[in-house]
C-alpha positions as a Markdown table, in Angstrom:
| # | Residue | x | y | z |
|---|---|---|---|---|
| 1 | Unk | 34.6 | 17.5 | 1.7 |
| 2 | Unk | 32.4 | 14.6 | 2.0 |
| 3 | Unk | 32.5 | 11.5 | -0.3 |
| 4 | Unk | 30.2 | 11.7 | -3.0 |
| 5 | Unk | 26.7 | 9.4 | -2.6 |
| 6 | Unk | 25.4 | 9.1 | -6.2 |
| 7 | Unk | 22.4 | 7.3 | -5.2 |
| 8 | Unk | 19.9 | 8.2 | -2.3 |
| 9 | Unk | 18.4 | 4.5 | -2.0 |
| 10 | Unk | 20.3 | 1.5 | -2.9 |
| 11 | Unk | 18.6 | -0.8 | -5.7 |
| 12 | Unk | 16.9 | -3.4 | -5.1 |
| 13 | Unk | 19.0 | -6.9 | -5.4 |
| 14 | Unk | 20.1 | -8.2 | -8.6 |
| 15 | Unk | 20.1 | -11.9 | -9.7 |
| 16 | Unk | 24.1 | -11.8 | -10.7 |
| 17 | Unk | 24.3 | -10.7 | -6.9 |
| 18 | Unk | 22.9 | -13.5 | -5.9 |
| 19 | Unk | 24.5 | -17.0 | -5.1 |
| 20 | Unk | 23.4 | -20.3 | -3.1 |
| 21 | Unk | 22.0 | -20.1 | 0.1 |
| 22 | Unk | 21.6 | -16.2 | -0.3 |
| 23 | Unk | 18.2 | -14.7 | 1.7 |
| 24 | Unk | 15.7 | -12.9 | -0.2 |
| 25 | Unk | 11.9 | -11.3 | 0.1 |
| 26 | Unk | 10.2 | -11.4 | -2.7 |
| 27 | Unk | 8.2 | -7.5 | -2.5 |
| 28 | Unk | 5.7 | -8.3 | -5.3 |
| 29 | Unk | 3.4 | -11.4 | -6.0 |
| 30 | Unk | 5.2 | -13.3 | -8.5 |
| 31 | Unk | 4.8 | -16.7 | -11.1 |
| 32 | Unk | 6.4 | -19.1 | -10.4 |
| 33 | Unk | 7.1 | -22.4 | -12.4 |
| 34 | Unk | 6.9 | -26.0 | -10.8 |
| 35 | Unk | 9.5 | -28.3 | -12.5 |
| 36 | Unk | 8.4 | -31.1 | -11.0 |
| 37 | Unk | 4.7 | -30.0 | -11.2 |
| 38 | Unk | 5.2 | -28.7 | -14.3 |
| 39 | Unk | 2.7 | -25.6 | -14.0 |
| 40 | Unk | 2.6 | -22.2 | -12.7 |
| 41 | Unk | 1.9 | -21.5 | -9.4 |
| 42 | Unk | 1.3 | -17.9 | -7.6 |
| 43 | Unk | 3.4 | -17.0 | -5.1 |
| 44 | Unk | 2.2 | -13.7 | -2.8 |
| 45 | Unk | 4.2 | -11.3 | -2.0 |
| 46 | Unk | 6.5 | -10.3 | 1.2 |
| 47 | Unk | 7.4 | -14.2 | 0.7 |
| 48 | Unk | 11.2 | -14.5 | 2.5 |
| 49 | Unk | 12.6 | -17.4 | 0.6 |
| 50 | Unk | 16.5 | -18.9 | -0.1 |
| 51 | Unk | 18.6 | -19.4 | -3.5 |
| 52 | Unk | 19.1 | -23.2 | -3.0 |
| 53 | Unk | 20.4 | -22.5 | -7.1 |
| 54 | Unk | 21.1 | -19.8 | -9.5 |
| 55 | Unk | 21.1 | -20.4 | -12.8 |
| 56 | Unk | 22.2 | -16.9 | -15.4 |
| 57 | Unk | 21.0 | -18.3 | -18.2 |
| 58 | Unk | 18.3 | -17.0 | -20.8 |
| 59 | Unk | 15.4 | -19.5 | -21.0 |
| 60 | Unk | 14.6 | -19.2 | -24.8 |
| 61 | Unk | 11.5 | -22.0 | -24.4 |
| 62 | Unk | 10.0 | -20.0 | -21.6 |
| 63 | Unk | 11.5 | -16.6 | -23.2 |
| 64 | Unk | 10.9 | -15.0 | -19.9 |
| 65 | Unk | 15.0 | -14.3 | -18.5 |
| 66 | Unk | 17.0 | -15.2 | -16.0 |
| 67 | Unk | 15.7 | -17.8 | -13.5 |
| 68 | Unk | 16.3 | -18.8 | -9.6 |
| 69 | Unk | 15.8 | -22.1 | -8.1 |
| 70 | Unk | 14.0 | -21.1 | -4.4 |
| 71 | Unk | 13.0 | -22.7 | -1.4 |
| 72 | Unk | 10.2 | -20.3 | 0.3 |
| 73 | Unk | 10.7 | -20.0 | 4.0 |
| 74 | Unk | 7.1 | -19.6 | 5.3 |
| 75 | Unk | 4.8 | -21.5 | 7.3 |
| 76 | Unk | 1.8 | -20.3 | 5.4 |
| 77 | Unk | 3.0 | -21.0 | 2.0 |
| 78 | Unk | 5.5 | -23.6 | 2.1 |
| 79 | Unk | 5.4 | -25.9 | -1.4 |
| 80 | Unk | 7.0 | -29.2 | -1.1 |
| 81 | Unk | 9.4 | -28.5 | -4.3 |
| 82 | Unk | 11.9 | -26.2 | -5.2 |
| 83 | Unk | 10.4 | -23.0 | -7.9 |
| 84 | Unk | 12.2 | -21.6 | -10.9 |
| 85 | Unk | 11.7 | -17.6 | -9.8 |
| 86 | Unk | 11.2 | -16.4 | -13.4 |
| 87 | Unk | 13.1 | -12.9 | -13.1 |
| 88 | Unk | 12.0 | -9.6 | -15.6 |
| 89 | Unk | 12.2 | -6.2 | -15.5 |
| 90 | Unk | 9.6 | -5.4 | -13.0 |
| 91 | Unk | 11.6 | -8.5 | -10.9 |
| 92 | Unk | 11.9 | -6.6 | -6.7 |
| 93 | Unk | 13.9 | -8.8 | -3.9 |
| 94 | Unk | 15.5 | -7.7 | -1.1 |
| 95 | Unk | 19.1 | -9.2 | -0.4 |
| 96 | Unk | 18.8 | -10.5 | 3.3 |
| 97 | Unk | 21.4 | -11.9 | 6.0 |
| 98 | Unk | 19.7 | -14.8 | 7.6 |
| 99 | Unk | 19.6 | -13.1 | 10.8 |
| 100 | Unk | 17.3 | -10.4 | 8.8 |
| 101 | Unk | 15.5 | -13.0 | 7.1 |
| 102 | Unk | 14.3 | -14.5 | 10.7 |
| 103 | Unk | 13.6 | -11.1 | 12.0 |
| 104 | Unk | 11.7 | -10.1 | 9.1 |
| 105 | Unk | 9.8 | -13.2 | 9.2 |
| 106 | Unk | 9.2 | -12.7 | 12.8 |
| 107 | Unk | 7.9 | -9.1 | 12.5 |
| 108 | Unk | 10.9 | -7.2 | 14.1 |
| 109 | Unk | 12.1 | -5.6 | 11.1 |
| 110 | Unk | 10.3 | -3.2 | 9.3 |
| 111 | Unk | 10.5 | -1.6 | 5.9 |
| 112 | Unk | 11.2 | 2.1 | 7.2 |
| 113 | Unk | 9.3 | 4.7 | 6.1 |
| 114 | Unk | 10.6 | 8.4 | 6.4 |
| 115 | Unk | 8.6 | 11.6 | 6.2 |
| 116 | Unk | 8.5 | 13.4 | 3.6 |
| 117 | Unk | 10.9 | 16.7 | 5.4 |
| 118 | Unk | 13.4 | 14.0 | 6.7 |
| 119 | Unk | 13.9 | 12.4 | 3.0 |
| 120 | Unk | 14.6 | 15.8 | 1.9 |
| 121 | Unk | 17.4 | 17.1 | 3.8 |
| 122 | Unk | 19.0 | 13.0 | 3.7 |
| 123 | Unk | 18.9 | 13.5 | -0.2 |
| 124 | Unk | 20.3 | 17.2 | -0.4 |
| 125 | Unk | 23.1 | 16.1 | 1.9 |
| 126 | Unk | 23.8 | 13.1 | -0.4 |
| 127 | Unk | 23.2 | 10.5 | 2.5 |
| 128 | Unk | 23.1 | 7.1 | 1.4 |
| 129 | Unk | 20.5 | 4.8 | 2.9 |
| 130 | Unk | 22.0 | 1.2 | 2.7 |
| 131 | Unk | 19.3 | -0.2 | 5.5 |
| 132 | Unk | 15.9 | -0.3 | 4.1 |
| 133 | Unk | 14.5 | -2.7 | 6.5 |
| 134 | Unk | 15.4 | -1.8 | 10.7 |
| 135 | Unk | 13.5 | -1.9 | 13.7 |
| 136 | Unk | 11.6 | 1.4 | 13.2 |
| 137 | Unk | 9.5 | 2.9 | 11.5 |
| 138 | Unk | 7.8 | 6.3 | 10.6 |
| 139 | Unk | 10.8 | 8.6 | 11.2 |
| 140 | Unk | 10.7 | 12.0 | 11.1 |
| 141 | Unk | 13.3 | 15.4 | 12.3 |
| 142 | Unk | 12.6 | 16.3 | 15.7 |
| 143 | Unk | 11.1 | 20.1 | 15.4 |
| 144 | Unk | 12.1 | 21.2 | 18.1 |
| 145 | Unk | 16.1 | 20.1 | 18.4 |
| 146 | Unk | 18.7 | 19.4 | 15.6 |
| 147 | Unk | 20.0 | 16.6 | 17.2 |
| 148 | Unk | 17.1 | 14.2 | 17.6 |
| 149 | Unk | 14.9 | 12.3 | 15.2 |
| 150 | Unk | 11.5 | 10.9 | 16.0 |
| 151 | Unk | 10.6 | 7.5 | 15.2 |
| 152 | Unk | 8.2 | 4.2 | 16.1 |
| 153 | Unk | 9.4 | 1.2 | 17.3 |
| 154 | Unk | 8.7 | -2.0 | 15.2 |
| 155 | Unk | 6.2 | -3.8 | 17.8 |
| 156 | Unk | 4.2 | 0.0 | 18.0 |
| 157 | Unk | 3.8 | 0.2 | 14.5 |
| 158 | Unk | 0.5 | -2.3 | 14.4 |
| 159 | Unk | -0.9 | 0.2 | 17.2 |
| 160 | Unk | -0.3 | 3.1 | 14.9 |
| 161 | Unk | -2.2 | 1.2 | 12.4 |
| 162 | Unk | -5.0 | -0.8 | 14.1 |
| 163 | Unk | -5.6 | 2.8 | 16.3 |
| 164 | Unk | -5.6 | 4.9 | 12.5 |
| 165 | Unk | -3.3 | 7.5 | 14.5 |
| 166 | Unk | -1.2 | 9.4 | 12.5 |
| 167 | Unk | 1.8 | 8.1 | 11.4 |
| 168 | Unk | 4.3 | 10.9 | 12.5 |
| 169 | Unk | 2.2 | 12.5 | 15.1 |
| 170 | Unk | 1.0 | 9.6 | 17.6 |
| 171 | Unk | 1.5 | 8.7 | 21.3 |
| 172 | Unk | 4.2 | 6.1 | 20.7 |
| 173 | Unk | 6.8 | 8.5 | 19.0 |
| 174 | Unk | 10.7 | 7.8 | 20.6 |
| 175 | Unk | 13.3 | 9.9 | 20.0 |
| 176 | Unk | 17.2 | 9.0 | 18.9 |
| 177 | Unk | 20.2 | 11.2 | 18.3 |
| 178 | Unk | 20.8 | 11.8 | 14.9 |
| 179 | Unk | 24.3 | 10.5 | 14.6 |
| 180 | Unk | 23.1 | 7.3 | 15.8 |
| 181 | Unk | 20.0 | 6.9 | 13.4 |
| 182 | Unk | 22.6 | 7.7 | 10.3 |
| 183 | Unk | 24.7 | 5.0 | 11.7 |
| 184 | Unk | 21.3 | 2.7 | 11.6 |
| 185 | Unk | 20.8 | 3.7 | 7.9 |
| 186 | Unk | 23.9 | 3.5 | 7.0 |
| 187 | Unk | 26.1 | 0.4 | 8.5 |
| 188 | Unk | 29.1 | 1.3 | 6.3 |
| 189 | Unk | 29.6 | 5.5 | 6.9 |
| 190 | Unk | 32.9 | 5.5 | 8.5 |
| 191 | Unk | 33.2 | 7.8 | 11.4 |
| 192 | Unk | 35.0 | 10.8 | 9.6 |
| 193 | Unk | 31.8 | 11.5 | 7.3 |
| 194 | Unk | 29.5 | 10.3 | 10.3 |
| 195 | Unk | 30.6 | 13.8 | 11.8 |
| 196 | Unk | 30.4 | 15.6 | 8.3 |
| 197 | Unk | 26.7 | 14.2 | 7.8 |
| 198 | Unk | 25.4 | 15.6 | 11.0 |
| 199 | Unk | 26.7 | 18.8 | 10.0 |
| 200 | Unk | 25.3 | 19.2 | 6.7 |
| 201 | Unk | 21.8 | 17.7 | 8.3 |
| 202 | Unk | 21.9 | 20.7 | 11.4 |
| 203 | Unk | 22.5 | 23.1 | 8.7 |
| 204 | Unk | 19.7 | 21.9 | 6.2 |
| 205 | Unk | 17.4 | 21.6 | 9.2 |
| 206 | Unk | 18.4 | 25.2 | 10.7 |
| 207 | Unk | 17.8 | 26.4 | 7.0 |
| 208 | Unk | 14.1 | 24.6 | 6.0 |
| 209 | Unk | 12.6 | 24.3 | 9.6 |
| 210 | Unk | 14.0 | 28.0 | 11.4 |
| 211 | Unk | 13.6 | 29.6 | 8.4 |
| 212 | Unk | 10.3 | 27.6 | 7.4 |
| 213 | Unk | 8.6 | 29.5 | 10.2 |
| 214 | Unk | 9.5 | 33.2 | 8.7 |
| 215 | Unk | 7.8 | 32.0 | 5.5 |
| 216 | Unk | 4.5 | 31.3 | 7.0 |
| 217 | Unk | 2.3 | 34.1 | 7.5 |
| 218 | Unk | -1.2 | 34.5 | 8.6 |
| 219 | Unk | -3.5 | 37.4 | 6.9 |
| 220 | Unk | -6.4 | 38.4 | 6.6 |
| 221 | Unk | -8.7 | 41.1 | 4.7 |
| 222 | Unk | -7.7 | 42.1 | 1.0 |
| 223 | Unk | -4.8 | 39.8 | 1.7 |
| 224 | Unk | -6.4 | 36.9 | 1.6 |
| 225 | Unk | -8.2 | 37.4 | -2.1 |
| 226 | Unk | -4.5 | 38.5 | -3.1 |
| 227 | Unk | -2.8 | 35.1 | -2.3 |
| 228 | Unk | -5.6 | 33.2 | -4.1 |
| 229 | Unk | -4.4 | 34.8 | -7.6 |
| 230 | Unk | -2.6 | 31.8 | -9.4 |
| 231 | Unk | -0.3 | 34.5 | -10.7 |
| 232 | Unk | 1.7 | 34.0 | -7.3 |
| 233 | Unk | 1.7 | 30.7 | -7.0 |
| 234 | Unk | 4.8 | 28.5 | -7.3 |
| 235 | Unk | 6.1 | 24.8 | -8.6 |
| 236 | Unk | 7.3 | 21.6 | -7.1 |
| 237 | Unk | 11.0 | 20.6 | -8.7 |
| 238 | Unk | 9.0 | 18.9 | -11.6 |
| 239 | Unk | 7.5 | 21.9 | -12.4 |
| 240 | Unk | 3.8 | 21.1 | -11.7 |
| 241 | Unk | 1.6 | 23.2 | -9.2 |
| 242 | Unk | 0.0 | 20.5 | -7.7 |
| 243 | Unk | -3.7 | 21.1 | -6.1 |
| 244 | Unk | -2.9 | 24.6 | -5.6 |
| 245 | Unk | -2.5 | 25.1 | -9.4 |
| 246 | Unk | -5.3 | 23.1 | -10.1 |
| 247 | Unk | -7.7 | 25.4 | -7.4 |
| 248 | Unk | -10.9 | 26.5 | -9.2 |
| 249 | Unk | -11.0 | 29.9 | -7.0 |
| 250 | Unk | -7.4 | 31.0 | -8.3 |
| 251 | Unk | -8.5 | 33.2 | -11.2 |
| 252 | Unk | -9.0 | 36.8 | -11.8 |
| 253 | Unk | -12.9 | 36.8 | -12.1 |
| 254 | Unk | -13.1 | 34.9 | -8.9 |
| 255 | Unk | -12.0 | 37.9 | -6.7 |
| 256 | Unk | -15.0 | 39.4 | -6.4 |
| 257 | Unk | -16.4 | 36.3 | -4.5 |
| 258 | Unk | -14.3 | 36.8 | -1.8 |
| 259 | Unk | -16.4 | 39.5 | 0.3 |
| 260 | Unk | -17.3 | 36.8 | 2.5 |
| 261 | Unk | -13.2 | 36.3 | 4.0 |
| 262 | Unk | -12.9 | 39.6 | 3.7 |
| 263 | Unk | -15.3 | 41.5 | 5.2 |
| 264 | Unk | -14.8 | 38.9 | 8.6 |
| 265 | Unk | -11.8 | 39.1 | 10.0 |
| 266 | Unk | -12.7 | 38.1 | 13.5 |
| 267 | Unk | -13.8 | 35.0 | 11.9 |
| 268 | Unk | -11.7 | 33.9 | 8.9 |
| 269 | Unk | -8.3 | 34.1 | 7.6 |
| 270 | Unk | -5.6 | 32.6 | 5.8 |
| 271 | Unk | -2.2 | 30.8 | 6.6 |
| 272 | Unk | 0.1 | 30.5 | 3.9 |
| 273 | Unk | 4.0 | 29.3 | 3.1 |
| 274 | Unk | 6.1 | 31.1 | 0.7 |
| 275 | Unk | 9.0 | 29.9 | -1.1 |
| 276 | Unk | 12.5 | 31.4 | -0.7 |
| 277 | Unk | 11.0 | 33.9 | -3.4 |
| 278 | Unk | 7.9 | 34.9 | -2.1 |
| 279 | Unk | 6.1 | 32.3 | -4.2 |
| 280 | Unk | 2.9 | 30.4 | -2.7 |
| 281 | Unk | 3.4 | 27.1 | -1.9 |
| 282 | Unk | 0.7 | 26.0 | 0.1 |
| 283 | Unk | -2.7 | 28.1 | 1.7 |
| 284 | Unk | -5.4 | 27.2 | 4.2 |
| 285 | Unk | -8.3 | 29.1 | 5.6 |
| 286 | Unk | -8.0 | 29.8 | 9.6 |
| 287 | Unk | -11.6 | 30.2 | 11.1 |
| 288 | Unk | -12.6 | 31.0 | 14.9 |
| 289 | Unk | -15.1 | 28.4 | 15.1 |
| 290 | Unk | -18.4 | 29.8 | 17.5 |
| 291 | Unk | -20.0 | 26.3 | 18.0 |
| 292 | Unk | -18.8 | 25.0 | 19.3 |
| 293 | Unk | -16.7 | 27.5 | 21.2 |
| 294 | Unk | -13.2 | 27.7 | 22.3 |
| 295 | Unk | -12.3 | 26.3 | 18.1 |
| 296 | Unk | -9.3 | 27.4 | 16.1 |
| 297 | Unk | -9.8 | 25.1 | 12.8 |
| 298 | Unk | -7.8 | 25.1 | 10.0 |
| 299 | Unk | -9.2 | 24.2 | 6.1 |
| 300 | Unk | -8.2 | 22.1 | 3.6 |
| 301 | Unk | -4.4 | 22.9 | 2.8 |
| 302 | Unk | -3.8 | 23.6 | -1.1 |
| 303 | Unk | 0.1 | 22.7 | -1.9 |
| 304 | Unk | 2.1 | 22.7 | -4.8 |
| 305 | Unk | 4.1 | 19.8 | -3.3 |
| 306 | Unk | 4.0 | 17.6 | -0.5 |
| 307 | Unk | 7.0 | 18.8 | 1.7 |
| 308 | Unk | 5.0 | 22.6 | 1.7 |
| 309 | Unk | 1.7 | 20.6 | 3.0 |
| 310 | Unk | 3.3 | 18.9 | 5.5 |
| 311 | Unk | 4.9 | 22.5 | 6.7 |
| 312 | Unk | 1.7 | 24.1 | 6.4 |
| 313 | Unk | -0.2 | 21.0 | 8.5 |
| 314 | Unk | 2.3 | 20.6 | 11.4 |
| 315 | Unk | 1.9 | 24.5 | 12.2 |
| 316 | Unk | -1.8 | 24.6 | 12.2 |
| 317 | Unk | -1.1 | 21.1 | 14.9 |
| 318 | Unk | 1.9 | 23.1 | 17.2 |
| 319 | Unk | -0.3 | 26.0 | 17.3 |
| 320 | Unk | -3.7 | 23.8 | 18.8 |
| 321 | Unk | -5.8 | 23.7 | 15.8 |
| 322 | Unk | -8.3 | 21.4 | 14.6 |
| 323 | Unk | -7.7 | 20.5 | 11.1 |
| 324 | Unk | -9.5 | 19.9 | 7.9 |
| 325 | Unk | -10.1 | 15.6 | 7.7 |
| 326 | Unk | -9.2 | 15.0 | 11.2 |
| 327 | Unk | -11.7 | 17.4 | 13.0 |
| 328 | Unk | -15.0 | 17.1 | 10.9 |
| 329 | Unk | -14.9 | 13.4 | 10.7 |
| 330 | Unk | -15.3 | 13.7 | 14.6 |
| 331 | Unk | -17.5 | 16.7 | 14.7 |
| 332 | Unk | -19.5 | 17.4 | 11.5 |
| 333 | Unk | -22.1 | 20.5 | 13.2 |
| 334 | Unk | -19.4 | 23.5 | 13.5 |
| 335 | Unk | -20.9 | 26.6 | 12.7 |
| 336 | Unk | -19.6 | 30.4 | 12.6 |
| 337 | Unk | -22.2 | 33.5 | 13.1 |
| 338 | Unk | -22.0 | 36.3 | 10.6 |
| 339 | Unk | -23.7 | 39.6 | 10.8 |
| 340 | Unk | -24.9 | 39.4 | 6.8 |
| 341 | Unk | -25.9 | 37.4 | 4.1 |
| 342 | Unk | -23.1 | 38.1 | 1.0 |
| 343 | Unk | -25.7 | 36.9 | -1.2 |
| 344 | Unk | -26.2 | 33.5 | -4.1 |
| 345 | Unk | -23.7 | 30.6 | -4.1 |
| 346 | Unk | -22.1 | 32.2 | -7.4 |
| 347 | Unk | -21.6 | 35.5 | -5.3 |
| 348 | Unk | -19.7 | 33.2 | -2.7 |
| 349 | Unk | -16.1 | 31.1 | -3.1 |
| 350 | Unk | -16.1 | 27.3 | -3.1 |
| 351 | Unk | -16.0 | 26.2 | 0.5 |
| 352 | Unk | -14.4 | 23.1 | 1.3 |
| 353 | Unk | -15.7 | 22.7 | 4.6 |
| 354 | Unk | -18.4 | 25.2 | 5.1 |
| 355 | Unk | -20.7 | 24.6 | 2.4 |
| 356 | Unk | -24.1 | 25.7 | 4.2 |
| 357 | Unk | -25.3 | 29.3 | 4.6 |
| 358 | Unk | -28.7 | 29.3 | 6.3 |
| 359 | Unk | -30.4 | 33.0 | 5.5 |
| 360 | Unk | -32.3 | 33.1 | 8.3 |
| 361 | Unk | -30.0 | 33.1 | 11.1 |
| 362 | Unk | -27.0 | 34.2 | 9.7 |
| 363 | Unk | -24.9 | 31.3 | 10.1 |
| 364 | Unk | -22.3 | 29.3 | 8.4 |
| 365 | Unk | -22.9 | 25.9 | 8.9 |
| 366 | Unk | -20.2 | 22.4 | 8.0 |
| 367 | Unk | -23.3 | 20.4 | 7.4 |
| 368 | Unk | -26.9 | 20.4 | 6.1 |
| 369 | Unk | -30.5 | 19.8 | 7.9 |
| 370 | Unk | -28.8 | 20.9 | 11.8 |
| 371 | Unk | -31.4 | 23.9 | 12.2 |
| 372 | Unk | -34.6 | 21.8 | 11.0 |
| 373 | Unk | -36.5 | 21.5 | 8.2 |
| 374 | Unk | -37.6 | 24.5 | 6.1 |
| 375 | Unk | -35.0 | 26.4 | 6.9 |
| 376 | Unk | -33.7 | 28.4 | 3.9 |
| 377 | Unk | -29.9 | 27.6 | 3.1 |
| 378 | Unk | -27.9 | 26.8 | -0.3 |
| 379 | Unk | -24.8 | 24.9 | -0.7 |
| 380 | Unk | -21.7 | 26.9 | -2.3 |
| 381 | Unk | -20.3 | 25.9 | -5.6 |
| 382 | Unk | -17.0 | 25.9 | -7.3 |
């Protein structure tokens, strides 16, 4: 049985933890008041700095809390006197070693970011994340082994960035065994649960990402003005549908716009991911792009939560597509013949990405004014 984890983070540090010569970073921009000065000043934030002097006392003349005496440790912002730290609720520090202060300081720890898959199964297996700053970054599961995790090194991270790559999908991506990144979290699990915790995680990964890939399906025809109805959509754990409950083509009256995905299956169809009972969690239309040729693109994803639209995105990406956001910010002339006109805008869906019909050639256009002037399209509406 493994030792119950009652929290998934650790707080953040609390001024009775504190003591002299302790290492903080100060997250948010903070006040600060000047003894010596006797003012205010503004300190930004991501500032390391070190207790020279704690004082747990309530300040009624400045009825703002507890205070800390601080030295800030940076060569940027560096005031020659020592700061009372006014501390309230909203207070956020980081409890450092010195050794972490330098290498935060220095850029070779990171505040590490997890996808939004890897958090889940770390929370449902009660895993307790004690190392919120390490040397990577953007970690995700491995989808194709159970015993890997994908990450960024620290000194990649800016290229992520500066290149506007995505995060958990990028050329710099390593890999690390899972054991090993748990012990990285967590520099206190003792070897017993280490084995218990990779366990649980193969099992919750076995479970969301095998059986992730039964729940998607692909259809097309009828089937696709069927999974629009908001009768069969589902929730997130708070209860709220997310933008898939907030779709303006998910009522009844809207099915008889739908001719146009219908009546074209060679062209258009629709992926979506069902919950463990058959409720929709997320949808995107498929199209067989014909100019430019040789195109599989995938729409806008509608998702009750996150986790479903990150399911829903990585298969459109394993399976080669282009996708909605990525795609037409590269390429905004796609189009996709059809053999009739289905008639007005208000005979037609909303169209996230193929908002152009132009009557005389039949064509389904991503943009406006590609086929000249005086041609005769209209733009689709909600």
């Amino acid at each position: 049985m493994l030792n119950k984890y009652n929290n998934f983070l650790l707080n953040e540090a609390k001024i009775n933890d504190l003591k002299n010569g302790d290492f903080i970073l100060i997250k948010n921009e903070k006040l600060m008041f000047s003894p010596k000065l006797k003012k205010y000043v503004i300190v930004p934030k991501n500032k390391i700095a070190i207790c020279s002097d704690v004082e747990i006392k309530y300040r009624k003349n400045e009825a703002r809390g507890n205070t800390i005496i601080l030295d800030i440790l940076d060569d940027d912002w560096k005031p020659e006197y020592d700061c009372y730290f006014l501390v309230g609720d909203s207070i956020h520090i980081v409890k450092f070693t010195e050794e972490e202060a330098h290498k935060y300081k220095d850029g070779k720890i990171v505040r590490t970011q997890l996808s939004v898959v890897l958090e889940k199964i770390l929370r449902e297996i009660e895993f307790k994340i004690t190392e919120k700053y390490t040397d990577i970054d953007f970690v995700d599961v491995d989808k194709n082994d159970n015993n890997l995790v994908s990450y960024v090194m620290y000194n990649k991270c800016k290229n992520v960035r500066d290149e506007k790559l995505n995060k958990y999908d990028n050329r710099y991506r390593q890999t690390m065994r899972i054991g090993k990144f748990l012990q990285k979290m967590n520099k206190n699990i003792i070897e017993k649960d280490i084995e218990n915790f990779i366990a649980e995680y193969k099992a919750k990964w076995e479970k969301l990402l095998k059986d992730v890939k039964n729940r998607i399906i692909v259809v097309t025809g009828k089937d696709i003005a069927h999974w629009y109805l908001g009768d069969g959509y589902g929730k997130d754990i708070f209860g709220n549908g997310g933008i898939l409950g907030s779709s303006c083509m998910r009522y009844a009256k809207s099915q008889r716009r739908f001719k146009i995905y219908i009546e074209n299956p060679d062209k258009c169809a629709l992926a979506i991911y069902l919950d463990k009972n058959d409720k929709l969690m997320a949808r995107a239309l498929i199209w067989k792009i014909d100019k430019p040729t040789g195109i599989v693109y995938m729409d806008r994803i509608y998702y009750a939560d996150v986790a479903s639209h990150k399911i829903l995105y990585h298969y459109g990406k394993e399976n080669n597509m282009k996708m909605y956001g990525e795609y037409t910010n590269s390429y905004n002339g796609m189009e996709i013949q059809l053999t009739k006109d289905f008639g007005d805008p208000y005979s037609n869906p909303y169209m996230d990405t193929f908002r152009y019909f132009y009557r005389n050639d039949m064509v389904l256009c991503s943009t406006s004014n590609i086929r000249g002037k005086g041609s005769d399209c209209y733009i689709s509406h909600d």
